[in-house]
PAPAVO-480046 format. One record per residue (C-alpha): x, z negated, y; residue number from 1. Coordinates in nm, 4 decimals. Layout:
% residues N
+----------+----------+----------+-----+
:        X :        Z :        Y :   i :
+----------+----------+----------+-----+
:        X :        Z :        Y : NUM :
...
+----------+----------+----------+-----+
//
This chain:
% residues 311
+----------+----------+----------+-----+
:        X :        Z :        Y :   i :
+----------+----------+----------+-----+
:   2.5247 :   0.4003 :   0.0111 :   1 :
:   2.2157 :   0.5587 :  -0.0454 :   2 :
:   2.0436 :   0.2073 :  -0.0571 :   3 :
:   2.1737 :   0.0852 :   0.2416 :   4 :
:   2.0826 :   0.4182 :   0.4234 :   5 :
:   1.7514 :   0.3187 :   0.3017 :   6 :
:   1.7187 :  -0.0178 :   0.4195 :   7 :
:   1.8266 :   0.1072 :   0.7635 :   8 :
:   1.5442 :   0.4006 :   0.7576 :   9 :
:   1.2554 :   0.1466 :   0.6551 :  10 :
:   1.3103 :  -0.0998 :   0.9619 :  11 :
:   1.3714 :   0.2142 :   1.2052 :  12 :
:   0.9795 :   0.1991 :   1.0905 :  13 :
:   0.8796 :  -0.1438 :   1.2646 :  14 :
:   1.0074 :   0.0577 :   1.6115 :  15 :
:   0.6180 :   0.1695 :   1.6049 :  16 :
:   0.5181 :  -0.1904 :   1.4805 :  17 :
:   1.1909 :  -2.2097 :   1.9212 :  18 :
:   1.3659 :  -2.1172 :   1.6005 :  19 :
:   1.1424 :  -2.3202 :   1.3786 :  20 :
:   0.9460 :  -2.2749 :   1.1100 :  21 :
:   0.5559 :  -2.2728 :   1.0940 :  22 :
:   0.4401 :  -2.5292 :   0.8130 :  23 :
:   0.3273 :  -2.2934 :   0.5374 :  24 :
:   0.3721 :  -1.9413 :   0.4206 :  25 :
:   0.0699 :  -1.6952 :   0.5381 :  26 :
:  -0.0039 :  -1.3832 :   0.3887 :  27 :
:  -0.0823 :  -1.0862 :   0.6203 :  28 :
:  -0.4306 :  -0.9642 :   0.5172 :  29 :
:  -0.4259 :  -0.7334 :   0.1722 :  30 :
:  -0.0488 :  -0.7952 :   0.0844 :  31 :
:   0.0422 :  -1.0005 :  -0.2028 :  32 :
:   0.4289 :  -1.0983 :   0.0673 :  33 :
:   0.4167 :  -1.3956 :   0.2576 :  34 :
:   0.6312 :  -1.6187 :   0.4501 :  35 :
:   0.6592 :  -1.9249 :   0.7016 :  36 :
:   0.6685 :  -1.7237 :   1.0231 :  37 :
:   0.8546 :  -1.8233 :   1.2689 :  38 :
:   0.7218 :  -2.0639 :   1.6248 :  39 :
:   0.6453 :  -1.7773 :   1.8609 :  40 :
:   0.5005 :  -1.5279 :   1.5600 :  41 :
:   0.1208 :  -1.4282 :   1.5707 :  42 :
:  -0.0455 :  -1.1936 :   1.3260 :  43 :
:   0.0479 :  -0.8637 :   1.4015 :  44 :
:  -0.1853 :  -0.6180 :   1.5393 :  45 :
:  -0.1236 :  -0.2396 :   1.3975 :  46 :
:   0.1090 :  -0.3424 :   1.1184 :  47 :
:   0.1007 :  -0.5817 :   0.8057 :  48 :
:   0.3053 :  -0.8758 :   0.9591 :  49 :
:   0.4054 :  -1.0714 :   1.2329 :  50 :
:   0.4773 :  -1.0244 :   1.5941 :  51 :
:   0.5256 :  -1.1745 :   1.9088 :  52 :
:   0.2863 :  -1.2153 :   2.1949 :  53 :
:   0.4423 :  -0.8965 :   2.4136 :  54 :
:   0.5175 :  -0.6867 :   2.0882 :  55 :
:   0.8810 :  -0.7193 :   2.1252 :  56 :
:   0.9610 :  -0.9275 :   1.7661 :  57 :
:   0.8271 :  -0.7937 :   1.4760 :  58 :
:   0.8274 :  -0.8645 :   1.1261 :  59 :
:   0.6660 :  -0.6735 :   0.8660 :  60 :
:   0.5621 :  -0.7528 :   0.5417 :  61 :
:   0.4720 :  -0.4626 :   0.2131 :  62 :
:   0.4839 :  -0.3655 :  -0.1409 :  63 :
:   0.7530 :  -0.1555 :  -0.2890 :  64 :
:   0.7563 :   0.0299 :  -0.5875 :  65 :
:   0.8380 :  -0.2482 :  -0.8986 :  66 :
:   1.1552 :  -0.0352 :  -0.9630 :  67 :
:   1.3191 :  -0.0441 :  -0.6039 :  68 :
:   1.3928 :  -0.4306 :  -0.6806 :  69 :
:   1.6297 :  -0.3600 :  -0.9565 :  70 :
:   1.7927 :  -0.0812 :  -0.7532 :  71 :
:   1.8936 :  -0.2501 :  -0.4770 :  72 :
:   2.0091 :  -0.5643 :  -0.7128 :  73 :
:   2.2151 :  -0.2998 :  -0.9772 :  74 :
:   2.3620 :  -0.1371 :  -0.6043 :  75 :
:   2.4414 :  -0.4707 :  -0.4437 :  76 :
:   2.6400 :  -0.5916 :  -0.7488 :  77 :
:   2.8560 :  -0.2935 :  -0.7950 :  78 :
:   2.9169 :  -0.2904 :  -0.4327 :  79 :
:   2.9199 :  -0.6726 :  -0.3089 :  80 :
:   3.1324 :  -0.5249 :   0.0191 :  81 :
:   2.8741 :  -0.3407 :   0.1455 :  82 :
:   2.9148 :   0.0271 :   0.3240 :  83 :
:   2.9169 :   0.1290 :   0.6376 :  84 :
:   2.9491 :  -0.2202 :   0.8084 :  85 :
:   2.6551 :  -0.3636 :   0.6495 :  86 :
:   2.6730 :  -0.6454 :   0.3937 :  87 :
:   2.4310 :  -0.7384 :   0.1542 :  88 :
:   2.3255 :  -1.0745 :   0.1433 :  89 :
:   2.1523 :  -1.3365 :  -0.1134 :  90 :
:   1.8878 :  -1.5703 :  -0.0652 :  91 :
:   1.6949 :  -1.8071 :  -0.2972 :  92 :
:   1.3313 :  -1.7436 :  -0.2692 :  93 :
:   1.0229 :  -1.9072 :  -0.4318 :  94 :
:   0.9904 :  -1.5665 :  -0.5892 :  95 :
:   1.3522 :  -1.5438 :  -0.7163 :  96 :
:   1.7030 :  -1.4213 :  -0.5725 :  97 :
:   1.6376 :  -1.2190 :  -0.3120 :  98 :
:   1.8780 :  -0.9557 :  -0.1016 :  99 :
:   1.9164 :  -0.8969 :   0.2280 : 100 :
:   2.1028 :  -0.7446 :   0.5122 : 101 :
:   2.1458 :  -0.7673 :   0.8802 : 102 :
:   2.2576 :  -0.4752 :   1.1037 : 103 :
:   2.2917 :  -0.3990 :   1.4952 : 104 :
:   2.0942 :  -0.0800 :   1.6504 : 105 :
:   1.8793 :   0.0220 :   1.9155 : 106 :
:   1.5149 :   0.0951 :   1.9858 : 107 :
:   1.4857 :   0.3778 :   2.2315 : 108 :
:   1.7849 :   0.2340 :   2.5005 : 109 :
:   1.7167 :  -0.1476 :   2.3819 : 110 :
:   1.9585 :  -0.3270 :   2.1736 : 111 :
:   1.8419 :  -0.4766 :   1.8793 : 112 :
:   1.8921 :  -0.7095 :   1.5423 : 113 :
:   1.7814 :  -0.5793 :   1.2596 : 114 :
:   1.7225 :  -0.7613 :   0.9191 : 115 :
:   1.5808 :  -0.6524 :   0.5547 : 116 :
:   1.4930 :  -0.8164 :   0.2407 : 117 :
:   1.3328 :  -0.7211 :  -0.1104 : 118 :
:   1.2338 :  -1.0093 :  -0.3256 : 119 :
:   1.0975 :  -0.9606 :  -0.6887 : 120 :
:   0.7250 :  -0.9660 :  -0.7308 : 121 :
:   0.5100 :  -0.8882 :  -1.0566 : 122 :
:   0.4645 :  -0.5231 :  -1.0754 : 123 :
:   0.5905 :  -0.4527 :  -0.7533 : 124 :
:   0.8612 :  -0.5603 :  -0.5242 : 125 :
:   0.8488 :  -0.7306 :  -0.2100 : 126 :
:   1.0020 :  -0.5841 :   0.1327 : 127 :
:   1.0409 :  -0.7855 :   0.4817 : 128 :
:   1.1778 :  -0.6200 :   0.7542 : 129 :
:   1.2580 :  -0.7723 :   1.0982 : 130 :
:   1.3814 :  -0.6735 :   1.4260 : 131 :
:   1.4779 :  -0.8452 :   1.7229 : 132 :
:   1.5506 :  -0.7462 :   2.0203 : 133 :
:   1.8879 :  -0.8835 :   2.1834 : 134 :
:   1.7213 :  -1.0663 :   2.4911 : 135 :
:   1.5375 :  -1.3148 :   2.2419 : 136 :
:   1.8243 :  -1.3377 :   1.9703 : 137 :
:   1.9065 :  -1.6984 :   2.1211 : 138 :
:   1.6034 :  -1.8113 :   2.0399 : 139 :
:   1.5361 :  -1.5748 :   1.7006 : 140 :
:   1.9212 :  -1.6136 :   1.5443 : 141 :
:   2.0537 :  -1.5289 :   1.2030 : 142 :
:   2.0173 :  -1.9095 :   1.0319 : 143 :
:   1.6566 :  -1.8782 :   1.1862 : 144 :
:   1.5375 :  -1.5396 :   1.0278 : 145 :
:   1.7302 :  -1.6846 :   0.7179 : 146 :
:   1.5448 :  -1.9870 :   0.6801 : 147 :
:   1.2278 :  -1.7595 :   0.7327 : 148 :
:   1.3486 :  -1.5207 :   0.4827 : 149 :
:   1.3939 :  -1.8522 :   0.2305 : 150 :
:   1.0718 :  -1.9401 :   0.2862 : 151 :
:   0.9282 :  -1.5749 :   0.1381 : 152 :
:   0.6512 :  -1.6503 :  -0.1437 : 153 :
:   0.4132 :  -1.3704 :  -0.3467 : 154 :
:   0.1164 :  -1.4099 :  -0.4856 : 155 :
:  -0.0328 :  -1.2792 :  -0.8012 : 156 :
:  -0.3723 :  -1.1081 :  -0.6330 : 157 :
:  -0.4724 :  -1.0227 :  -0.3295 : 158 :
:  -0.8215 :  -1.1980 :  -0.3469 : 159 :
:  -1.0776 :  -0.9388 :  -0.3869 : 160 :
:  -1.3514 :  -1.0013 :  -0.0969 : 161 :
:  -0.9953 :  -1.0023 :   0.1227 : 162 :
:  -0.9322 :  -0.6398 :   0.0360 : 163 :
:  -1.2637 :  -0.5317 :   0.0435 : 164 :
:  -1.3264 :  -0.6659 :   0.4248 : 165 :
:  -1.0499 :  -0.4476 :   0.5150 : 166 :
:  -1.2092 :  -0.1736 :   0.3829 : 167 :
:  -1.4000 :   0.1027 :   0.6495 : 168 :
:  -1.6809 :   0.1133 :   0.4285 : 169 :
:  -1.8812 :  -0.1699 :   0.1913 : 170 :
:  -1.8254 :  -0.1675 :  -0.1988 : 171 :
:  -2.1080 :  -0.3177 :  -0.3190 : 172 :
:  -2.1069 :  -0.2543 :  -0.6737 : 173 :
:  -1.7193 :  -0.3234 :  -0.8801 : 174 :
:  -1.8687 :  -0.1978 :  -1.2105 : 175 :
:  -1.6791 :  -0.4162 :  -1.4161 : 176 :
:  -1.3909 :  -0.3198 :  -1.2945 : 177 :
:  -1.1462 :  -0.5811 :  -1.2919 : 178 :
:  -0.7793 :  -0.4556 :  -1.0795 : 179 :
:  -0.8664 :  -0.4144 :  -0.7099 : 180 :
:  -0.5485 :  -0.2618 :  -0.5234 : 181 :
:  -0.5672 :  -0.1455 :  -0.1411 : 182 :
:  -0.3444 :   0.1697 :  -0.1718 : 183 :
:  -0.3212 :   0.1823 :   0.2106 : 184 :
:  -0.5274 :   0.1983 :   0.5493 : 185 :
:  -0.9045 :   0.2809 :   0.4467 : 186 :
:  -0.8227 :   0.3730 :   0.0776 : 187 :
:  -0.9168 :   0.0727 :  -0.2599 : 188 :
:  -0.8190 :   0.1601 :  -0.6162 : 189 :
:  -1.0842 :  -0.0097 :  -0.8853 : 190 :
:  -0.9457 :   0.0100 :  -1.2087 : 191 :
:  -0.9246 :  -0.1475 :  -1.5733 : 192 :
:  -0.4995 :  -0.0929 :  -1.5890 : 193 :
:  -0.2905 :  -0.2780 :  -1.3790 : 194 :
:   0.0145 :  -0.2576 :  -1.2247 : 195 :
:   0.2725 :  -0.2963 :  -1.5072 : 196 :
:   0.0965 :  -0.0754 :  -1.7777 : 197 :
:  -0.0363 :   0.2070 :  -1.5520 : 198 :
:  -0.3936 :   0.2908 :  -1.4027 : 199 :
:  -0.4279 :   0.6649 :  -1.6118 : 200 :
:  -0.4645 :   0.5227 :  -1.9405 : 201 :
:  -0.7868 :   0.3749 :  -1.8591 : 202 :
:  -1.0734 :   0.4295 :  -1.6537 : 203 :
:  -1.0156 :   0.3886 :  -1.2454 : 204 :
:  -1.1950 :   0.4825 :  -0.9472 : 205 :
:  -0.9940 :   0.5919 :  -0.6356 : 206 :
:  -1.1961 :   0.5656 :  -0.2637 : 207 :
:  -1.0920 :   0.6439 :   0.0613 : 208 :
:  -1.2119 :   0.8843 :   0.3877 : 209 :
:  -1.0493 :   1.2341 :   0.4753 : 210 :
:  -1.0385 :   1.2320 :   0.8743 : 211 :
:  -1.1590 :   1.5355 :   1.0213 : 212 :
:  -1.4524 :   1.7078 :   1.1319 : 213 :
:  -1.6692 :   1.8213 :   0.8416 : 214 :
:  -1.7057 :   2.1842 :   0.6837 : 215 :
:  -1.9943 :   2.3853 :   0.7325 : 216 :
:  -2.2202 :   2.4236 :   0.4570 : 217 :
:  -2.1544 :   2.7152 :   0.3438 : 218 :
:  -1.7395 :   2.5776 :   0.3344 : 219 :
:  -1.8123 :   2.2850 :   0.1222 : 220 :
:  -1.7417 :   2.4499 :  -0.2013 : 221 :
:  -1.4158 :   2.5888 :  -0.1235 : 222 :
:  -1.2780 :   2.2225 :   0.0961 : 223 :
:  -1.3753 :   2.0294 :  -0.2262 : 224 :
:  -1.2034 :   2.2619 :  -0.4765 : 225 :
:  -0.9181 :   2.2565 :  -0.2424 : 226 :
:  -0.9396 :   1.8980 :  -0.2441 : 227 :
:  -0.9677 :   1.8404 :  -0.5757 : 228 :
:  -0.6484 :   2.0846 :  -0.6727 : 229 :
:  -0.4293 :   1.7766 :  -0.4700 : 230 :
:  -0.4897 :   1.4743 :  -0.6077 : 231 :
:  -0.2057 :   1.3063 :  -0.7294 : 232 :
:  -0.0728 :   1.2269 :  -1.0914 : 233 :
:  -0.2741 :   1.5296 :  -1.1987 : 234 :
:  -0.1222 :   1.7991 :  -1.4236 : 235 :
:  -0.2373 :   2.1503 :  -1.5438 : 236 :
:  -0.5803 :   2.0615 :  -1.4237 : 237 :
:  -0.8950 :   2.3274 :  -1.4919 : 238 :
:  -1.1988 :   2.2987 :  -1.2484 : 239 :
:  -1.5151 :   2.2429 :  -1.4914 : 240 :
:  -1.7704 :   2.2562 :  -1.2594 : 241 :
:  -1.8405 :   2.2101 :  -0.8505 : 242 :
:  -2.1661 :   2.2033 :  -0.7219 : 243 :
:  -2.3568 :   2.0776 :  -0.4423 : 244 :
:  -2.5640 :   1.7706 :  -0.4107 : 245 :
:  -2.6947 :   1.4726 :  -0.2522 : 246 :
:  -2.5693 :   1.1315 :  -0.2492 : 247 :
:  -2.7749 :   0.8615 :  -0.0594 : 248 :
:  -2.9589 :   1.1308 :   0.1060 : 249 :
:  -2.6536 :   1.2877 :   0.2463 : 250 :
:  -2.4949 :   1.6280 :   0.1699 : 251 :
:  -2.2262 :   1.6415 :  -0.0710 : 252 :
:  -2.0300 :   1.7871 :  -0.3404 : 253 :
:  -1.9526 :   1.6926 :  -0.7180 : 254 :
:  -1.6585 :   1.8846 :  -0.8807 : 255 :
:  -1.5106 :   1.8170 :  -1.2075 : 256 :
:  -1.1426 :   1.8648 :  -1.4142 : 257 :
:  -0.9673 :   1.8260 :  -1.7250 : 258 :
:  -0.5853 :   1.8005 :  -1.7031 : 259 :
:  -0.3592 :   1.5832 :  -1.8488 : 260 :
:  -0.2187 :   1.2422 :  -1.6484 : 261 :
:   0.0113 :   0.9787 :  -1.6478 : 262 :
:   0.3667 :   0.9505 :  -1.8294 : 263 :
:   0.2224 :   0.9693 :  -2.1804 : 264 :
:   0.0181 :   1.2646 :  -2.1012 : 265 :
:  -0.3083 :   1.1294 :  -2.1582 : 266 :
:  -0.6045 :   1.4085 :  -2.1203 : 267 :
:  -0.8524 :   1.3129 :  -1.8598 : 268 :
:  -1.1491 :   1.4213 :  -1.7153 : 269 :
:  -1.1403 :   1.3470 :  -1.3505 : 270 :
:  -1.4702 :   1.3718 :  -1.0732 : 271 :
:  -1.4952 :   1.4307 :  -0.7790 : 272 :
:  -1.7589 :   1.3371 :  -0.4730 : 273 :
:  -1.6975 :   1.4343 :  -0.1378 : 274 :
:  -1.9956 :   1.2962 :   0.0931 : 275 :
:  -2.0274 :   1.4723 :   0.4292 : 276 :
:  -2.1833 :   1.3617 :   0.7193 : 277 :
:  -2.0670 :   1.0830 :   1.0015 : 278 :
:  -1.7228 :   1.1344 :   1.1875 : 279 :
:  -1.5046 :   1.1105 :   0.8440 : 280 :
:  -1.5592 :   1.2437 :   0.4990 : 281 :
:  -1.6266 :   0.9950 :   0.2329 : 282 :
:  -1.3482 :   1.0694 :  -0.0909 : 283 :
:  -1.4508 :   0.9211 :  -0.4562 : 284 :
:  -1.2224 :   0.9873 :  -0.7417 : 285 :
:  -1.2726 :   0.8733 :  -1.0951 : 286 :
:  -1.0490 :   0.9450 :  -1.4130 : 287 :
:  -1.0758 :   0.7981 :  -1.7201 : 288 :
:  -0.9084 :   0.9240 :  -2.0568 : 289 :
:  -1.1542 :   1.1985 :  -2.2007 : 290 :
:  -1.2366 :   0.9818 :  -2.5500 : 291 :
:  -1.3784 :   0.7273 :  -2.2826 : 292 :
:  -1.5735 :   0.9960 :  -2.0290 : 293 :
:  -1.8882 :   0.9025 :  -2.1409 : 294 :
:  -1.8830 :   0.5283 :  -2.0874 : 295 :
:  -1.6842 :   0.5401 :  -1.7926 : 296 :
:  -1.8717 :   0.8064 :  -1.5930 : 297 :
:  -2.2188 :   0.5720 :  -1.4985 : 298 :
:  -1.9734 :   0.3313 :  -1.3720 : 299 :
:  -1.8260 :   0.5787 :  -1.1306 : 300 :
:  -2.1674 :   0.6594 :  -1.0517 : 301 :
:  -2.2403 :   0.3309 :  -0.9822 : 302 :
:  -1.9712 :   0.2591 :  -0.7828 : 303 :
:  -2.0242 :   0.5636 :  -0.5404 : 304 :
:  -2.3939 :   0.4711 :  -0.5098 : 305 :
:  -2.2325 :   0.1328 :  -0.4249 : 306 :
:  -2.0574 :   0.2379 :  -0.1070 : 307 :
:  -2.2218 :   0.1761 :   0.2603 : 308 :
:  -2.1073 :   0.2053 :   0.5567 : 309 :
:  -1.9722 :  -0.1034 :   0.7559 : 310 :
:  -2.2056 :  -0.2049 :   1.0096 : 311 :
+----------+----------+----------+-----+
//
C-alpha cells in the first residue's frame, strides 16, 4: 500500500510542473530518462520533462534511488490486484519490464489523469510521471501515454559538457575526475566512485551555492562551522581547523574534519570552502578516504580554483 501511496504523492508533484508519437526518444537536459514524447509535448520549462504549450500536460522525467525499482517490482508481484482502486500495470521497455499505474484525481478543482512508471536503469531507477487534465484526455488517452511509456529508453551518462552547461557557475578544471553526477538544481558531484560501488570510498568533490545573503565578516567562522556540522553521509565528525582566506581574490573560509563515512565506515578527511561575495554563497566539499588525503587534496584545490562564474 505504501508503494502505491507513493506513486500517488510523487505525481501530486508535477501539480507545480494528436495522440502520436514524436520519432525518437529525447532526453530532458541532465537526466539519463528519455522517451518519444508525445505530438503536442515541448520541453518543459521549470521541470525535467515535457509539457504542453499552456502548461496544462505535463510529463516529468527523474532518477530514483537504484533500490526503489526492486521495491515496487517485489510489491507489485505480491499484490498483482492493486489497493485502493489502483492497478499496477506492465510494460516492455527498451530498458526492461517496466510498471506502471493510472489513477483519477484533481488539481486544485480540475479533474485530472494521472499516470506513473519506474523502469530499471544502471545504478538508479527511472521514474515518469504524467498528468492530464480531463478536457485533453481525448486527445492524450490511455493507449497513447502507453505507447509513450513503451517508448521509455536510459542512457548510461549524462554527457559531461551537458551537465556542466546547466550548471550556475563554470567548472573549468575536472581534475581527473572521471563520474560527473548533477545532484540537483545548481549542485555537480565530481568523483572517482560511481553509482553502484559508492562515492565515500574514494576521493569526490561536491559543489553547489547556499542562497542567501552573506554573513558579515566577523560571522563567517561560526556560518561555515555550522555548515560544515550538516553535510550529509558524515558521522562523528571533529572540526580540525577553520580559518579564513581568500579564494580568487574573494573572501572566504577553509574548514576541515575527520569522521568516518559511508556504509563500511571508511575514515575521511573532508574540506570545506565557502566563498562569499555576489548574491549566493559558493559551497565546495571534498572527501576522500584519509590514506588518500594527500593526493587527493591539490585536486580539490584545483577544482575550486577551477570554478567561475557564468557570464
Amino acid at each position: 500500500m505504501m508503494i502505491f501511496r507513493l506513486f500517488t504523492a510523487a505525481t501530486l508533484l508535477i501539480s507545480l510542473l494528436h495522440p502520436a508519437l514524436a520519432a525518437d526518444a529525447i532526453f530532458p537536459p541532465g537526466v539519463r530518462v528519455g522517451l518519444a514524447p508525445l505530438v503536442g509535448l515541448a520541453k518543459a520549462k521549470n521541470f525535467s520533462g515535457f509539457e504542453t504549450e499552456d502548461q496544462s500536460v505535463k510529463v516529468l522525467l527523474t532518477e530514483l534511488p537504484a533500490a526503489a525499482y526492486g521495491e515496487v517490482k517485489n510489491a507489485f508481484a505480491a499484490n498483482p490486484g492493486g489497493a485502493g482502486g489502483i492497478k499496477p500495470e506492465s510494460i516492455e521497455t527498451a530498458a526492461g519490464t517496466a510498471y506502471y499505474t493510472v489513477e483519477n484525481g484533481r488539481d486544485g478543482a480540475a479533474p485530472v489523469r494521472r499516470y506513473s512508471m519506474i523502469l530499471p536503469g544502471s545504478g538508479f531507477s527511472g521514474y515518469v510521471a504524467v498528468q492530464i487534465p480531463e478536457a485533453a484526455s481525448r486527445i492524450y488517452t490511455d493507449d497513447a501515454v502507453r505507447q509513450m511509456f513503451a517508448s521509455a529508453v536510459i542512457r548510461k551518462d549524462v554527457p559531461v559538457d551537458e551537465q556542466l552547461s546547466m550548471m550556475p557557475f563554470k567548472v573549468t578544471d575536472l581534475s581527473g575526475f572521471k563520474t560527473i553526477r548533477t545532484l540537483g538544481p545548481g549542485a555537480l558531484i565530481l568523483a572517482d566512485g560511481d553509482d553502484e560501488k559508492g562515492f565515500e570510498a574514494a576521493p569526490f568533490v561536491v559543489i553547489g551555492l547556499v542562497a542567501g545573503v552573506a554573513p558579515e565578516a566577523g560571522d563567517r567562522g561560526r556560518v561555515a562551522q555550522q555548515a560544515a556540522t550538516t553535510i550529509p553521509g558524515v558521522r562523528e565528525a571533529r572540526i580540525t581547523m577553520s580559518e579564513p582566506i581568500r579564494i580568487d581574490g574573494m573572501p572566504a573560509y577553509e574548514t576541515r574534519i575527520e569522521a568516518t563515512s559511508g556504509k563500511d565506515n571508511t575514515p575521511v578527511t573532508v574540506v570545506q570552502w565557502l566563498r562569499f561575495g555576489g548574491p549566493n554563497t559558493l559551497r565546495i566539499i571534498g572527501s576522500a578516504p584519509r590514506d588518500q588525503w594527500s593526493a587527493a587534496f591539490p585536486r580539490f584545490r584545483a577544482v575550486r580554483d577551477g570554478i567561475q562564474p557564468r557570464g
